[in-house]
C-alpha positions as CSV (number, residue, x, y, z in Angstrom):
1,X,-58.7,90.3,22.6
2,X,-61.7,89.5,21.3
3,X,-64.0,86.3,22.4
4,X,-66.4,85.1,20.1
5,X,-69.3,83.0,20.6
6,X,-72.0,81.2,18.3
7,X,-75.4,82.1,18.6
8,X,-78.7,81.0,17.3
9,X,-80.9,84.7,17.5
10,X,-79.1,88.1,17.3
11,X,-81.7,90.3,19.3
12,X,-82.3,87.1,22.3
13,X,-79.1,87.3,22.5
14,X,-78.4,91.5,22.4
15,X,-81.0,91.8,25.5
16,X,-79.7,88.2,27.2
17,X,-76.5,90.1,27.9
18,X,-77.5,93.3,28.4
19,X,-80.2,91.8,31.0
20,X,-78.6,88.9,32.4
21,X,-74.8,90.6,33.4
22,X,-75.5,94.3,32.3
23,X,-72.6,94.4,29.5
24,X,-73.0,97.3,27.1
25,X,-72.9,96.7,23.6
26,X,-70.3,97.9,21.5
27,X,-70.3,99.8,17.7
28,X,-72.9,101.7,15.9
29,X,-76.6,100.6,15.5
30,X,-77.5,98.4,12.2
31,X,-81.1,98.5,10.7
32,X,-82.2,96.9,13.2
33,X,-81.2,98.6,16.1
34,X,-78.4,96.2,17.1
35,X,-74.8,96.5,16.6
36,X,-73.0,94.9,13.5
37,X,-70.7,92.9,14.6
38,X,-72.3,92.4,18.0
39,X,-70.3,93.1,20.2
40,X,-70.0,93.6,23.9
41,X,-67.3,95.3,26.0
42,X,-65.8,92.7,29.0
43,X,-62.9,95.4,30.2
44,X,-60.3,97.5,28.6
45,X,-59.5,95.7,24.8
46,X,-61.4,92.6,25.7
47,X,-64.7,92.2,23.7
48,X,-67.0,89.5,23.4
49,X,-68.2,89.0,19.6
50,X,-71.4,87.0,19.1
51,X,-71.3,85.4,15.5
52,X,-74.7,84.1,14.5
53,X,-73.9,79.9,13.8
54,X,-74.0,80.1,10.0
55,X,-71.2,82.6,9.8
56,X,-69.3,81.0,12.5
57,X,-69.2,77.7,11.0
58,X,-68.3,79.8,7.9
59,X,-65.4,81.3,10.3
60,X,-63.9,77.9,12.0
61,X,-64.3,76.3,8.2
62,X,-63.9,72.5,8.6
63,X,-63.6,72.6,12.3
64,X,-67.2,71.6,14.2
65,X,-68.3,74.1,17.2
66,X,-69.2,72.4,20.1
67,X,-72.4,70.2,19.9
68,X,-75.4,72.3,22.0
69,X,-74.8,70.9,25.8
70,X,-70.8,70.4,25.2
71,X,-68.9,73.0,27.1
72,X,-65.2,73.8,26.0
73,X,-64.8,76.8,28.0
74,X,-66.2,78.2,31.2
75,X,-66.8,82.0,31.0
76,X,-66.4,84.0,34.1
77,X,-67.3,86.9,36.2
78,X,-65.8,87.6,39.9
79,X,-68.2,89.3,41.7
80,X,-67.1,90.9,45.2
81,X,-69.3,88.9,48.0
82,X,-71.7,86.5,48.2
83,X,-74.6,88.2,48.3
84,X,-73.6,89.5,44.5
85,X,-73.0,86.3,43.3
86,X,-76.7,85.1,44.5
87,X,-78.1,88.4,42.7
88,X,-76.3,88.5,39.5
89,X,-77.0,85.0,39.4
90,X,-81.0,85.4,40.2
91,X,-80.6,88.8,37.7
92,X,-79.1,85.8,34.8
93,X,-81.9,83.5,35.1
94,X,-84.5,85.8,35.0
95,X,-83.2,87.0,31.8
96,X,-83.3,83.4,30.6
97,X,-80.5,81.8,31.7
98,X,-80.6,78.2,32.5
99,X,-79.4,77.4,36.0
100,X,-76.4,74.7,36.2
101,X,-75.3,75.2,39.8
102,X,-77.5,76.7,42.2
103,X,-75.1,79.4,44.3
104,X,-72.7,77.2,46.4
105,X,-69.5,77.0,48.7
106,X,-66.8,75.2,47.6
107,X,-63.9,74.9,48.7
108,X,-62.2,76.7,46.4
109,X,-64.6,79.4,45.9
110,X,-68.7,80.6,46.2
111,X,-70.3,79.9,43.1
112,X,-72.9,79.7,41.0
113,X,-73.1,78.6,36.8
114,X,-75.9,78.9,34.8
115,X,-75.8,78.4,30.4
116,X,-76.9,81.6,28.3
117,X,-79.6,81.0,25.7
118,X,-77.4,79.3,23.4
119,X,-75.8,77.0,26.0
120,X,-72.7,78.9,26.8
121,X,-71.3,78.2,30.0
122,X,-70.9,81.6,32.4
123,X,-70.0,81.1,36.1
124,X,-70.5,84.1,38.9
125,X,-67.7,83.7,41.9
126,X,-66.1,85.5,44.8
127,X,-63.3,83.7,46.9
């Protein structure tokens, strides 16, 4: 499974992630040091694939992405207690992430959801 994502600026975004939620890149090096594709491995067969927006506007053809600020999908991570939730989140904006939700109990779950430099949704959670 791949998941693929629109993004404005290919090395913000290469250190965002590697920074923010410690994924590891995926694929050999291109001239510029970064992967092409760029990818980042989520678990086993899942990858996230960030597309710069001109080739994935290329990619959906006469479909529109999401305006900047519209979420369509809430990306994930379970982290296993509190206390990682508050740091992963802290570790996220301090990469550059934008803080949505400041960690929080809900009912349902303790949380915390912050956008990636391109406005991508993530949220950090433990039950």
């Amino acid at each position: 499974m791949i998941i693929c994502l629109p993004i404005e600026d290919r090395p913000r975004s290469y250190a965002f992630y590697q920074e923010a939620l410690g994924l590891k890149p995926v694929g050999e090096p291109d001239e510029d040091g970064i992967p092409e594709p760029l990818r980042f491995a989520l678990a086993d067969d899942v990858t996230m694939m960030l597309i710069p927006t001109g080739g994935f506007g290329w990619v959906l053809g006469d479909q529109p992405a999401a305006p900047r600020g519209q979420s369509e999908c809430i990306l994930s991570v379970r982290a296993d207690s509190a206390d990682a939730v508050d740091a992963l989140h802290a570790q996220a904006v301090a990469a550059g992430a934008v803080q949505v939700t400041a960690p929080t109990r809900k009912p349902w779950a303790y949380l915390a959801t912050f956008t990636d430099p391109d406005g991508h949704l993530w949220m950090v959670t433990t039950g």
